[in-house]
Structures are given as C-alpha cells and as structure tokens.
Biopython code that builds the backbone (N, CA, C, O; Angstrom):
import numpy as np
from Bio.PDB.StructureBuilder import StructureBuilder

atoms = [
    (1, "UNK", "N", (0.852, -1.183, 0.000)),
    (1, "UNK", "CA", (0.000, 0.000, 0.000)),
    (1, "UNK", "C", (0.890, 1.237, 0.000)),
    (1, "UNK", "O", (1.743, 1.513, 0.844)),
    (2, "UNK", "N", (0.486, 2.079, -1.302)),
    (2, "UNK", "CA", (1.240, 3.398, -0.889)),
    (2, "UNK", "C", (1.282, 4.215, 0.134)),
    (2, "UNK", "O", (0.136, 4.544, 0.441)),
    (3, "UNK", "N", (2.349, 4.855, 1.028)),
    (3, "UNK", "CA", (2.329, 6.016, 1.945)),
    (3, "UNK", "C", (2.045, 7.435, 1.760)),
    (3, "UNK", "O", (2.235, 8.043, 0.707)),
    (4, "UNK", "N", (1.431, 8.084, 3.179)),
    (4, "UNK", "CA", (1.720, 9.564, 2.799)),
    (4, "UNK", "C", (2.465, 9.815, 3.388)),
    (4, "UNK", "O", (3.135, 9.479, 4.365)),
    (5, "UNK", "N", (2.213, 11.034, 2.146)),
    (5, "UNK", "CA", (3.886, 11.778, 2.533)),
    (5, "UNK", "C", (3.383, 13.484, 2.731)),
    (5, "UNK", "O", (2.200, 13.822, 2.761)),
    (6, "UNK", "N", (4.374, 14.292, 2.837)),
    (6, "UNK", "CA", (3.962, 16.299, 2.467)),
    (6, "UNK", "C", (4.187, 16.311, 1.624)),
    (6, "UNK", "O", (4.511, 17.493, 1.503)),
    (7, "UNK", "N", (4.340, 15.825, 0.590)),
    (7, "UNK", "CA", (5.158, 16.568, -0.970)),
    (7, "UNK", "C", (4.590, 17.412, -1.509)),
    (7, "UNK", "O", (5.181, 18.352, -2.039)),
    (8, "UNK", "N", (2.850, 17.232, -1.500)),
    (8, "UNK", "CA", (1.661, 18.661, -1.816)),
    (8, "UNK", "C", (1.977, 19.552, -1.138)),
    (8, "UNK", "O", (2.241, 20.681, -1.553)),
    (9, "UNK", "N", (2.020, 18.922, 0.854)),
    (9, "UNK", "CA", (1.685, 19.993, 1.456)),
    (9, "UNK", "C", (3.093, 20.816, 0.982)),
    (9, "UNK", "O", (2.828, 21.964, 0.626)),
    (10, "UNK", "N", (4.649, 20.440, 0.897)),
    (10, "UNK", "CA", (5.311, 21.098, 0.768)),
    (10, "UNK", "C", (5.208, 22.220, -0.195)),
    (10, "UNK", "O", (5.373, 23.419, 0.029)),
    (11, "UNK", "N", (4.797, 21.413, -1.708)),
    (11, "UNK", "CA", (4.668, 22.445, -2.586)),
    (11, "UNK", "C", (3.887, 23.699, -2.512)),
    (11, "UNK", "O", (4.043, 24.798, -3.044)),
    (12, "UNK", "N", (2.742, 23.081, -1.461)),
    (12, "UNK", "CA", (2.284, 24.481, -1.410)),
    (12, "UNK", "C", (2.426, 25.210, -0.725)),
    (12, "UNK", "O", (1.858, 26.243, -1.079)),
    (13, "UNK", "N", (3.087, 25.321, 0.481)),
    (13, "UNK", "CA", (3.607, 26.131, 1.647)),
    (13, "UNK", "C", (5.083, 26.479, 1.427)),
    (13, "UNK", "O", (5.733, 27.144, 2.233)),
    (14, "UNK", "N", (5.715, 25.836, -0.066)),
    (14, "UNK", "CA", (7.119, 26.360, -0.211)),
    (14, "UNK", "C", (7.803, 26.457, 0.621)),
    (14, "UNK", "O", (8.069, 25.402, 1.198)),
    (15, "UNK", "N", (8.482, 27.784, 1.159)),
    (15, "UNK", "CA", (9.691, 28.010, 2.415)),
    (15, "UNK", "C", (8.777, 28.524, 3.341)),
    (15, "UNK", "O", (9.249, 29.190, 4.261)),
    (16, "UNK", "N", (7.429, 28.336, 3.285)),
    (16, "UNK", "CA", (6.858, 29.205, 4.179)),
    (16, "UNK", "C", (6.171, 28.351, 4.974)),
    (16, "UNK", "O", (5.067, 27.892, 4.682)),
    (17, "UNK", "N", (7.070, 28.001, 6.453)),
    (17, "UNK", "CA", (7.499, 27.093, 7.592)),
    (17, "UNK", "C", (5.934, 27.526, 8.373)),
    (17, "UNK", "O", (5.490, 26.560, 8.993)),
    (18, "UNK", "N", (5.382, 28.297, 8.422)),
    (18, "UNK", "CA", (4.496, 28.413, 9.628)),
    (18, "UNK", "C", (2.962, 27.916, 8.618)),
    (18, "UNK", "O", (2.192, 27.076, 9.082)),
    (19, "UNK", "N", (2.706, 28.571, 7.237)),
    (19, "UNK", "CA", (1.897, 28.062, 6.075)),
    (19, "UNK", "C", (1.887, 26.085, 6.518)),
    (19, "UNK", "O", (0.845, 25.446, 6.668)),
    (20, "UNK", "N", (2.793, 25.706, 6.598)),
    (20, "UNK", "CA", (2.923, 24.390, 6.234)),
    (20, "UNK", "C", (2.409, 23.651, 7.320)),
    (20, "UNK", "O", (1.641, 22.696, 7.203)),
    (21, "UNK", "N", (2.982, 24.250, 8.710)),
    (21, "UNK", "CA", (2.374, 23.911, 9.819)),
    (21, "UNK", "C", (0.930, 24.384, 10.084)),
    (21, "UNK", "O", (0.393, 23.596, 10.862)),
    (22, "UNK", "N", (0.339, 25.108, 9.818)),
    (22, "UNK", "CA", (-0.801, 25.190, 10.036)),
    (22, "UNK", "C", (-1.696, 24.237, 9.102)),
    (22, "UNK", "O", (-2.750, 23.681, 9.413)),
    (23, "UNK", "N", (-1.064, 24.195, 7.977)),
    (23, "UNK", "CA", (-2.156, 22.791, 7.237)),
    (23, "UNK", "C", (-1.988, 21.788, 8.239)),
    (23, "UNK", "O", (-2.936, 21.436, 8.941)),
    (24, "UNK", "N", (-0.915, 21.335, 8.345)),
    (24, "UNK", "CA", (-0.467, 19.954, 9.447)),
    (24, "UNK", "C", (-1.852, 20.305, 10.037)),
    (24, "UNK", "O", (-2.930, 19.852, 9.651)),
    (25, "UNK", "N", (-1.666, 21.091, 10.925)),
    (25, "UNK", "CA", (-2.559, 21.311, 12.475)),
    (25, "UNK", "C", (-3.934, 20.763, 11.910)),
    (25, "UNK", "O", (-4.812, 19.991, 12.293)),
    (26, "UNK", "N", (-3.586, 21.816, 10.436)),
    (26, "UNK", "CA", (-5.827, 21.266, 10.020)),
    (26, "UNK", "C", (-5.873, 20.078, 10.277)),
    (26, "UNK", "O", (-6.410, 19.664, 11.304)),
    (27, "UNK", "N", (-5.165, 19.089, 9.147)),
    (27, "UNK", "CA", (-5.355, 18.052, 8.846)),
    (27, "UNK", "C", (-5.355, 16.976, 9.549)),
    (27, "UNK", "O", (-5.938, 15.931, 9.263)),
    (28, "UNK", "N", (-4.333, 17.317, 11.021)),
    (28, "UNK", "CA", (-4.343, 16.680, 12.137)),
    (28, "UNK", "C", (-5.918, 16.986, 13.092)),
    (28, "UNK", "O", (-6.588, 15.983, 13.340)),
    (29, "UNK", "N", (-6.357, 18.136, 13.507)),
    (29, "UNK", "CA", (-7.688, 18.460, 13.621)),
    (29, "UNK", "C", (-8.671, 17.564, 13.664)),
    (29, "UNK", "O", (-9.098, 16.789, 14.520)),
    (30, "UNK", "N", (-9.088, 17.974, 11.965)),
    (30, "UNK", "CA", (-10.539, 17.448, 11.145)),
    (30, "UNK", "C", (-10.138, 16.089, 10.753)),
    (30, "UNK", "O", (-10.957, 15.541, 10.016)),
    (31, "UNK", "N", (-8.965, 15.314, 11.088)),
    (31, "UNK", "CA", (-9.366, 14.138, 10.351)),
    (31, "UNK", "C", (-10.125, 12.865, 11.707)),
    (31, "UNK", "O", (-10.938, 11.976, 11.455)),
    (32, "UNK", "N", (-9.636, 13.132, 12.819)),
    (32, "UNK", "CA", (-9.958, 12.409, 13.353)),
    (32, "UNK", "C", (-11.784, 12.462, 14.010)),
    (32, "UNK", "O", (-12.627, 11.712, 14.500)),
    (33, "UNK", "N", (-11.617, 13.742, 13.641)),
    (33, "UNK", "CA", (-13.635, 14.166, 13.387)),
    (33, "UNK", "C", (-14.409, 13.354, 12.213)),
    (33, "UNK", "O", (-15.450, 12.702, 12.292)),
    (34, "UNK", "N", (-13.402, 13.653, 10.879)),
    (34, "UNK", "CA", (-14.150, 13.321, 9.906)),
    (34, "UNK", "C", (-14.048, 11.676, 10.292)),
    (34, "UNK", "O", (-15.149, 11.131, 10.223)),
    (35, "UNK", "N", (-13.351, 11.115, 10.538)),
    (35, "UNK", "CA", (-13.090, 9.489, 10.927)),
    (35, "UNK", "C", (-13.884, 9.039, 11.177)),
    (35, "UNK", "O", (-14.597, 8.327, 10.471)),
    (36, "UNK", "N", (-14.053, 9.432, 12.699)),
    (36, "UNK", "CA", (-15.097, 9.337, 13.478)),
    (36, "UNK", "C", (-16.762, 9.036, 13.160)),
    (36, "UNK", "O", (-17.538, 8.174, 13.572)),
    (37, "UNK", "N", (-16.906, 10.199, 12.212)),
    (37, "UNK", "CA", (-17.990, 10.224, 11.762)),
    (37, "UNK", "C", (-18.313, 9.370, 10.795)),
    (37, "UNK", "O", (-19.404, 8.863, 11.059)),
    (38, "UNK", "N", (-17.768, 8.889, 9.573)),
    (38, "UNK", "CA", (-17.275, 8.102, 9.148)),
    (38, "UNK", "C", (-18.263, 6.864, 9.699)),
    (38, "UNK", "O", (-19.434, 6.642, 9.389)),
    (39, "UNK", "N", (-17.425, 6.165, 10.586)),
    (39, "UNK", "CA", (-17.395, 4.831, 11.076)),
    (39, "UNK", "C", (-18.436, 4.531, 11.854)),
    (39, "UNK", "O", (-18.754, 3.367, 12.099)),
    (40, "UNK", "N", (-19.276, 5.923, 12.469)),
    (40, "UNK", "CA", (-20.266, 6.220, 13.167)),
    (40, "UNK", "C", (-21.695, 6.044, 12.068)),
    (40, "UNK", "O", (-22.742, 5.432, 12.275)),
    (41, "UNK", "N", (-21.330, 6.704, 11.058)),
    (41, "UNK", "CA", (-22.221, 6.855, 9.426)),
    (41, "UNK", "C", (-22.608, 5.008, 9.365)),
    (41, "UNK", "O", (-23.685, 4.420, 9.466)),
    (42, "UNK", "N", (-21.043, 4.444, 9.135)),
    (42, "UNK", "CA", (-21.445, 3.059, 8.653)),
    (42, "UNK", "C", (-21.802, 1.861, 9.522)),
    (42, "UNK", "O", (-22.602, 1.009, 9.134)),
    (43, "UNK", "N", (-21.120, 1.804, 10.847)),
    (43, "UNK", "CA", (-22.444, 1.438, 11.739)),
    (43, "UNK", "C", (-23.885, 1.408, 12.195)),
    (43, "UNK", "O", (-24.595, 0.520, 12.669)),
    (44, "UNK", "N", (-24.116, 2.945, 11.825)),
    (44, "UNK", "CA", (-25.819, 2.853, 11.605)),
    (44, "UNK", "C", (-26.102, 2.318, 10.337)),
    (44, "UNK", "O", (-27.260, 1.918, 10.216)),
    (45, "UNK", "N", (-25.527, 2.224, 9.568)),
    (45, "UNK", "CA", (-26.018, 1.958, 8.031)),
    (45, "UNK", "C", (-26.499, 3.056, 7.356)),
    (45, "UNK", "O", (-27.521, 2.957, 6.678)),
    (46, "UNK", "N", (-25.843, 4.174, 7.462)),
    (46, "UNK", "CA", (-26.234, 5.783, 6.797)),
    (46, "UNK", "C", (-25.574, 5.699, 6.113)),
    (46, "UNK", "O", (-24.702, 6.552, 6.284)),
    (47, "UNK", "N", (-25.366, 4.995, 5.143)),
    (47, "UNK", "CA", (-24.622, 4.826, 3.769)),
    (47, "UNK", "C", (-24.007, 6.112, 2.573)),
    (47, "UNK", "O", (-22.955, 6.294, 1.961)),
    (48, "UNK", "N", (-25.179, 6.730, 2.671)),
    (48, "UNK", "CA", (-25.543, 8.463, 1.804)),
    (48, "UNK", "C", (-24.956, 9.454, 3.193)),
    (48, "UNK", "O", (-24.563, 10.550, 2.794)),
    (49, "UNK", "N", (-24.858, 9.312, 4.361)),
    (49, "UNK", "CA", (-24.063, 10.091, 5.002)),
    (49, "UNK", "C", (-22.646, 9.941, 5.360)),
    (49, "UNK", "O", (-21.916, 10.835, 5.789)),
    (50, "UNK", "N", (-22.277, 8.485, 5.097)),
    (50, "UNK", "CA", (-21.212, 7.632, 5.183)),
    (50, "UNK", "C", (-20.190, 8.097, 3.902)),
    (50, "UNK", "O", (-18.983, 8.335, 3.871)),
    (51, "UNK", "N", (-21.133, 8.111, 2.976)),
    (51, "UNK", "CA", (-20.695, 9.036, 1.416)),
    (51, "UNK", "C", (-19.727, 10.078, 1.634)),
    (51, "UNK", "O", (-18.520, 10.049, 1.392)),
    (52, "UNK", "N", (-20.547, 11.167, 2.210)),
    (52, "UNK", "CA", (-20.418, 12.563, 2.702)),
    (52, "UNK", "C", (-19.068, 12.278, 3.496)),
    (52, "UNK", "O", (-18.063, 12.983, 3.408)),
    (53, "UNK", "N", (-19.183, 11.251, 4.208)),
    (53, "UNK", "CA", (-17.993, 11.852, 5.190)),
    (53, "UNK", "C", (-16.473, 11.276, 4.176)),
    (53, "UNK", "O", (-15.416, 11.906, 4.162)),
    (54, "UNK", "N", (-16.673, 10.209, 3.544)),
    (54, "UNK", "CA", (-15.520, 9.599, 2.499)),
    (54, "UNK", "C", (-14.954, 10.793, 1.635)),
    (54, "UNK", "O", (-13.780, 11.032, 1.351)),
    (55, "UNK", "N", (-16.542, 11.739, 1.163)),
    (55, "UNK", "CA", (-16.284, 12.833, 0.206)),
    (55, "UNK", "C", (-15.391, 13.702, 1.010)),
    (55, "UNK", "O", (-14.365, 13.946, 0.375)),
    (56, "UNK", "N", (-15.422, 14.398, 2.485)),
    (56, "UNK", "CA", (-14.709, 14.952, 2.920)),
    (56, "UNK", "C", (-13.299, 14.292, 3.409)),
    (56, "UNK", "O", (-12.172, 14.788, 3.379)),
    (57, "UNK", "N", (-13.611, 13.360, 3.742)),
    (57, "UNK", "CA", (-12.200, 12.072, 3.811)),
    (57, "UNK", "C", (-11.280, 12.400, 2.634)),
    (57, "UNK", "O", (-10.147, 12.759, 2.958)),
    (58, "UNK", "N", (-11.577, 12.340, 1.233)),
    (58, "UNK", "CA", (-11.023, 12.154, 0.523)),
    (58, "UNK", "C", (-9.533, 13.233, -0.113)),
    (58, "UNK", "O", (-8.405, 12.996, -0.545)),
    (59, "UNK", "N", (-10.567, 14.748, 0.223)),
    (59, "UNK", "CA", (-9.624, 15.653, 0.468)),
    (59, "UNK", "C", (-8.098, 15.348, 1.028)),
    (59, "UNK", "O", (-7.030, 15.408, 0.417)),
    (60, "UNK", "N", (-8.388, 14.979, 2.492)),
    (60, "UNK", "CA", (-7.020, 14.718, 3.266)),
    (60, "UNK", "C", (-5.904, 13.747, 2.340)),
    (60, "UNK", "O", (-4.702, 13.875, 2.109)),
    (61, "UNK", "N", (-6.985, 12.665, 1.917)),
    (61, "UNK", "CA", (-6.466, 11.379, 1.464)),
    (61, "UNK", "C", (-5.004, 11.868, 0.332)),
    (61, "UNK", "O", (-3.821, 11.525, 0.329)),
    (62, "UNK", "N", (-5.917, 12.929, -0.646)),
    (62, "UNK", "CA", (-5.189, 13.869, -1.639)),
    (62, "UNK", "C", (-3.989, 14.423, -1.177)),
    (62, "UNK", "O", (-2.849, 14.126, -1.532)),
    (63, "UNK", "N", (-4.388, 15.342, -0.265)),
    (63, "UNK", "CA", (-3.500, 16.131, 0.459)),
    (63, "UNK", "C", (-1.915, 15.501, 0.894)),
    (63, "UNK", "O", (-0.812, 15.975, 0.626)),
    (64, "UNK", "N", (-2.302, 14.136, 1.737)),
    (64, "UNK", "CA", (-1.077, 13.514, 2.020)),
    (64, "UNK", "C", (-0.346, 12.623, 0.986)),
    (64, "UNK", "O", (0.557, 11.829, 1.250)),
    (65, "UNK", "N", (-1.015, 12.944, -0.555)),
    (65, "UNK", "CA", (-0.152, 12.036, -1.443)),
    (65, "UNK", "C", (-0.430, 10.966, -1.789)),
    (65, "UNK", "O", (0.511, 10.387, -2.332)),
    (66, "UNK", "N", (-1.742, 10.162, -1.689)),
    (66, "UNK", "CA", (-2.094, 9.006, -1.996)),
    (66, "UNK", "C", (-3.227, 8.881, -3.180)),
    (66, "UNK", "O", (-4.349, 8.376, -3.177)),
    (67, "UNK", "N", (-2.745, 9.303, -3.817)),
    (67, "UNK", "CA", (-2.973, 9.389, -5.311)),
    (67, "UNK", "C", (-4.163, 7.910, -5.621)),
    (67, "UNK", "O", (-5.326, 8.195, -5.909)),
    (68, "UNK", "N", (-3.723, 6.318, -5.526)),
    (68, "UNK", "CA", (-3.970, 5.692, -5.600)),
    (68, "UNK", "C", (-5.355, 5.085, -4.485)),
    (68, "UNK", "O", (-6.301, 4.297, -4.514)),
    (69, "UNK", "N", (-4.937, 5.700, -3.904)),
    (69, "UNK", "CA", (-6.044, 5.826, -2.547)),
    (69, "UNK", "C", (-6.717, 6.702, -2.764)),
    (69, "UNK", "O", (-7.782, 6.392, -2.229)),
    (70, "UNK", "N", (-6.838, 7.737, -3.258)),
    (70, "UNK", "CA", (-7.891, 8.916, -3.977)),
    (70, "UNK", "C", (-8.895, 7.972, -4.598)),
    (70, "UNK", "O", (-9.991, 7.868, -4.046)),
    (71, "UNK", "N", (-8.676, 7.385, -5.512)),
    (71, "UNK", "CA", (-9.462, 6.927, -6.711)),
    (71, "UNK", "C", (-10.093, 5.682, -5.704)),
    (71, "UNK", "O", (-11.323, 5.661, -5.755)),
    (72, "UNK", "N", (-9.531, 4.706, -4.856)),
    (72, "UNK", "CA", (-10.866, 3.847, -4.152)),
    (72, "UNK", "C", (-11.468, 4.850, -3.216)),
    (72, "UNK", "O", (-12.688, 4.685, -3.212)),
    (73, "UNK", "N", (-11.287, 5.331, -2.823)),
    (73, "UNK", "CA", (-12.230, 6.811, -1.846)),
    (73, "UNK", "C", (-13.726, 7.298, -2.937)),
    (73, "UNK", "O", (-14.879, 7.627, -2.661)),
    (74, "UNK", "N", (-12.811, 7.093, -4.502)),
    (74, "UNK", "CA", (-13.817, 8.182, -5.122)),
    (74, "UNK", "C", (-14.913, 6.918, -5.397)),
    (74, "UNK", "O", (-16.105, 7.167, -5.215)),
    (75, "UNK", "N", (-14.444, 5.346, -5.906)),
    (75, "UNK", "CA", (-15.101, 4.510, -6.375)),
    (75, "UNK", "C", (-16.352, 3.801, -5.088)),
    (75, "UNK", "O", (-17.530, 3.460, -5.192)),
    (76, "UNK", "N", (-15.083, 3.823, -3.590)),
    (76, "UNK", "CA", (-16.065, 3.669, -2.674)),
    (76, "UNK", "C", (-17.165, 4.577, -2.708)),
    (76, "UNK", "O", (-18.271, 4.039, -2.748)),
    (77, "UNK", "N", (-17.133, 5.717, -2.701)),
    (77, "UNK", "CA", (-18.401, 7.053, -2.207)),
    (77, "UNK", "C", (-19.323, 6.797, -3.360)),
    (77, "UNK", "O", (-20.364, 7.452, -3.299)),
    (78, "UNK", "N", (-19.225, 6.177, -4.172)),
    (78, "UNK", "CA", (-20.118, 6.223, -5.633)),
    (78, "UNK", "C", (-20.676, 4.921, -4.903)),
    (78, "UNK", "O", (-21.868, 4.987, -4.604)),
    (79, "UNK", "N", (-19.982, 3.708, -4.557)),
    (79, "UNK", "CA", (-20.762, 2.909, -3.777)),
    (79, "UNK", "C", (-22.125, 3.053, -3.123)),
    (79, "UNK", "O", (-23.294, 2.741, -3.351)),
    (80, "UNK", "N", (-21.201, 3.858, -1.932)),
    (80, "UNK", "CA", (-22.088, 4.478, -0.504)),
    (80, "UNK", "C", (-23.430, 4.989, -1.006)),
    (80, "UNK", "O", (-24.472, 4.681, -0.428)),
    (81, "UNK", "N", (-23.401, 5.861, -2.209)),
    (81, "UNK", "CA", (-24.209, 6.438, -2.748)),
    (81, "UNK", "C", (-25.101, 5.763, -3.118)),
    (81, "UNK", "O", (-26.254, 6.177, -3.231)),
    (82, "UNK", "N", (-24.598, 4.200, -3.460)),
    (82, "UNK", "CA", (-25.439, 3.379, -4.361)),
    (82, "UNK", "C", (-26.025, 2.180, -2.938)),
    (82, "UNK", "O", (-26.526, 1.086, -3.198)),
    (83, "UNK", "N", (-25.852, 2.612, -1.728)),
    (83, "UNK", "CA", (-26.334, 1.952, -0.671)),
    (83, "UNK", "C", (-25.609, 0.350, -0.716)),
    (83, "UNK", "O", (-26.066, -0.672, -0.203)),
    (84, "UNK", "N", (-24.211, 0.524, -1.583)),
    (84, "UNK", "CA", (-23.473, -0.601, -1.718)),
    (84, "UNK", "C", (-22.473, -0.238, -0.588)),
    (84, "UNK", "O", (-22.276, 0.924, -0.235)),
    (85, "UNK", "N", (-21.758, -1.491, 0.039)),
    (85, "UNK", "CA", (-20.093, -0.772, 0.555)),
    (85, "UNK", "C", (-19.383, -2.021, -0.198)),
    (85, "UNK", "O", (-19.278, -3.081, 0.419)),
    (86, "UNK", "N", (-19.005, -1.935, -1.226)),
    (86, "UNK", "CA", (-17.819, -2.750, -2.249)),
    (86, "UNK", "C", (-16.931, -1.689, -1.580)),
    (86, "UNK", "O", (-17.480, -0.652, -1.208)),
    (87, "UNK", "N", (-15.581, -1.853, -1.389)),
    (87, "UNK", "CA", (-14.571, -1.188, -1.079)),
    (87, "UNK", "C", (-14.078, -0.647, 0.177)),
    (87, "UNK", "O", (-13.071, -0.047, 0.555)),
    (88, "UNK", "N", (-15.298, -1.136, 0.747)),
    (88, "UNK", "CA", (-14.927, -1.024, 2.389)),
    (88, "UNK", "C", (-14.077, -1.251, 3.256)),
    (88, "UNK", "O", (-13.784, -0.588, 4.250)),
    (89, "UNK", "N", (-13.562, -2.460, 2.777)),
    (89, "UNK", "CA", (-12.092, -2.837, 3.446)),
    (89, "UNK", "C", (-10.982, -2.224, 2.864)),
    (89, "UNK", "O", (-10.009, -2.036, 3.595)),
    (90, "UNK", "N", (-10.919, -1.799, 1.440)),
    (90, "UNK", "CA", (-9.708, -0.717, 1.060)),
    (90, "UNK", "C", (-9.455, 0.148, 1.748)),
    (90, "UNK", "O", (-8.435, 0.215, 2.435)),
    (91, "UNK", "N", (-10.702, 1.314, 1.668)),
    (91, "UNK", "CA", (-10.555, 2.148, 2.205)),
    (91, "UNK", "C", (-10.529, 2.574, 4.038)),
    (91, "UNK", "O", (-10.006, 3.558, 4.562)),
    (92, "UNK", "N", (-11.399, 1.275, 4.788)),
    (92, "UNK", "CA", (-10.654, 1.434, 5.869)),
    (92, "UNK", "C", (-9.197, 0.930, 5.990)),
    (92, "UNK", "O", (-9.011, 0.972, 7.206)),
    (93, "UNK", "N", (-8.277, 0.564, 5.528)),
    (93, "UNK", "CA", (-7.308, 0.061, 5.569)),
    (93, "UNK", "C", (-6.861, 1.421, 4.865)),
    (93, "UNK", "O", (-5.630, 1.418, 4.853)),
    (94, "UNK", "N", (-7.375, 2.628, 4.250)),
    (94, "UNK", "CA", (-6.395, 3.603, 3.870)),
    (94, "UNK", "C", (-6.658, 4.731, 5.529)),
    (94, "UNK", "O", (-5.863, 5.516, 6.047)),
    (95, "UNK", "N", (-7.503, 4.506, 5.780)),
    (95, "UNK", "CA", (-7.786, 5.304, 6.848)),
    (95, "UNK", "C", (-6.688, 4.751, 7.904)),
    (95, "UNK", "O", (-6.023, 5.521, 8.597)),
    (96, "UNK", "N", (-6.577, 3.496, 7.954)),
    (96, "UNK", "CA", (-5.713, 3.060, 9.298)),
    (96, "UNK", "C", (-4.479, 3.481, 8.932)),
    (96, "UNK", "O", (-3.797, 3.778, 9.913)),
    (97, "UNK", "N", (-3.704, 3.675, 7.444)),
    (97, "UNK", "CA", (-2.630, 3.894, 7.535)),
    (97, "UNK", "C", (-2.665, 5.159, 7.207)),
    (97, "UNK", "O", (-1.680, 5.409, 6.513)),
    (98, "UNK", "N", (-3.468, 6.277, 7.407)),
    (98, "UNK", "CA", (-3.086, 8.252, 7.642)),
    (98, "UNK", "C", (-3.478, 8.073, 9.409)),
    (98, "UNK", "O", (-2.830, 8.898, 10.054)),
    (99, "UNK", "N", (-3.986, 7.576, 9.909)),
    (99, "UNK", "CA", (-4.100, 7.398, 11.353)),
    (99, "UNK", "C", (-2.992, 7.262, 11.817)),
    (99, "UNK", "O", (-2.696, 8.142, 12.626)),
    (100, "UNK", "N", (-2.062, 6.327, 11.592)),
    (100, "UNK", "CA", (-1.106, 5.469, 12.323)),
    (100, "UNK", "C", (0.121, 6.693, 11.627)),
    (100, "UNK", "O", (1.052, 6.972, 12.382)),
    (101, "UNK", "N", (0.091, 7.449, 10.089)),
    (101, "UNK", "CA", (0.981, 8.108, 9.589)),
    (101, "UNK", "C", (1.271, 9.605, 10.553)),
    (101, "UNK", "O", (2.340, 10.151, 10.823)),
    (102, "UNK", "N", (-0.266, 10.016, 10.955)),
    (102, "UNK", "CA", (-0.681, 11.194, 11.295)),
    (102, "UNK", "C", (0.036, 11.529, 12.950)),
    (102, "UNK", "O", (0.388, 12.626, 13.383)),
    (103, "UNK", "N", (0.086, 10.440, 13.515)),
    (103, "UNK", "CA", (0.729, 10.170, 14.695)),
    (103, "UNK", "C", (2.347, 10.387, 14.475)),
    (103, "UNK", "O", (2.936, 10.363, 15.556)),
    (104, "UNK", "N", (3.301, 10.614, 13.223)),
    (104, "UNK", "CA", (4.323, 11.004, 13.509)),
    (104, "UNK", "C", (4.601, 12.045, 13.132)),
    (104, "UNK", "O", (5.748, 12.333, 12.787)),
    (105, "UNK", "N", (3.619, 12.854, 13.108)),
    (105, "UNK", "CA", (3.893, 14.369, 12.727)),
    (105, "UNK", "C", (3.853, 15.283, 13.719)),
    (105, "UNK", "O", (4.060, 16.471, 13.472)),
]
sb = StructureBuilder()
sb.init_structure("model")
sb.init_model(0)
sb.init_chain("A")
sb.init_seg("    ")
for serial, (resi, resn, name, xyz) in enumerate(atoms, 1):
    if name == "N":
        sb.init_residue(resn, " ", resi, " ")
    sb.init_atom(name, np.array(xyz, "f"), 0.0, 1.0, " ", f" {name:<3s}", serial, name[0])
structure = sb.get_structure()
C-alpha cells in the first residue's frame, strides 16, 4: 500500500514554515472528526451520510499524497451512494494507515 507523505503539502507552503504547519494542524484536527464520523455513518447503516464523510475524507487522502487511494475513496463514495459498501475494506485500511501516519507528525 502506498504512503503519505507532504510533498503537496510542501509544494504548497514552499519556504513558508508556519503556512505548512498550520495545514499539518488542520489536517491533524478534522481528520480524526471526519473518521469518526465516518465509522459512526457506517455502523448505523447511513450509507448516503457515510458518502459525505468519504467525500470529505477524501480531500485529506489527496492532500497527504495518496494518489492511488484517492481513486478507491472516489469509487467507494459512488458505492455508498449506491447503498453498496464494495470497497470497504480498502478504504478502511487507507484510513488506518493516515491514522497510524498522522501520529508522527
């Protein structure tokens, strides 16, 4: 499975050290909200809200470089949408590894 990495966040915060850290902070923040919610969505079986939270999931997913993990995020949420979860185990398995990544920042 591919890793994340900053290479976005770098590019876009360039030399500008405090820019870069404050994405960190977001992304450290809102992800463990959006997670949360998430896993909360697919336990009830709110599939179409479960969507929503993948759709906002997916952002981060981008953000830290997982290009390949973007695209099951996008194929899962088209799922969710479709009151299917095909891809469920991908994508929690991309979530466990920005969890476990997010912890060494």
């Amino acid at each position: 499975m591919e890793q994340p990495n900053l290479n976005y966040v770098n590019q876009l915060s360039g030399t500008d050290n405090v820019f870069k850290a404050k994405l960190i902070t977001i992304i450290k923040k809102e992800f463990p909200d959006e997670k949360a919610l998430y896993f909360e969505n697919m336990n009830n079986k709110k599939f179409k809200e479960a969507a929503g939270s993948v759709h906002k999931l997916k952002h981060k997913i981008s953000i830290l470089g997982l290009e390949n993990s973007y695209e099951i995020a996008v194929k899962f949420e088209e799922n969710l949408l479709e009151n299917r979860t095909i891809g469920k185990e991908d994508f929690d398995a991309i979530i466990t590894v920005i969890t476990n990544y997010l912890k060494t920042l």
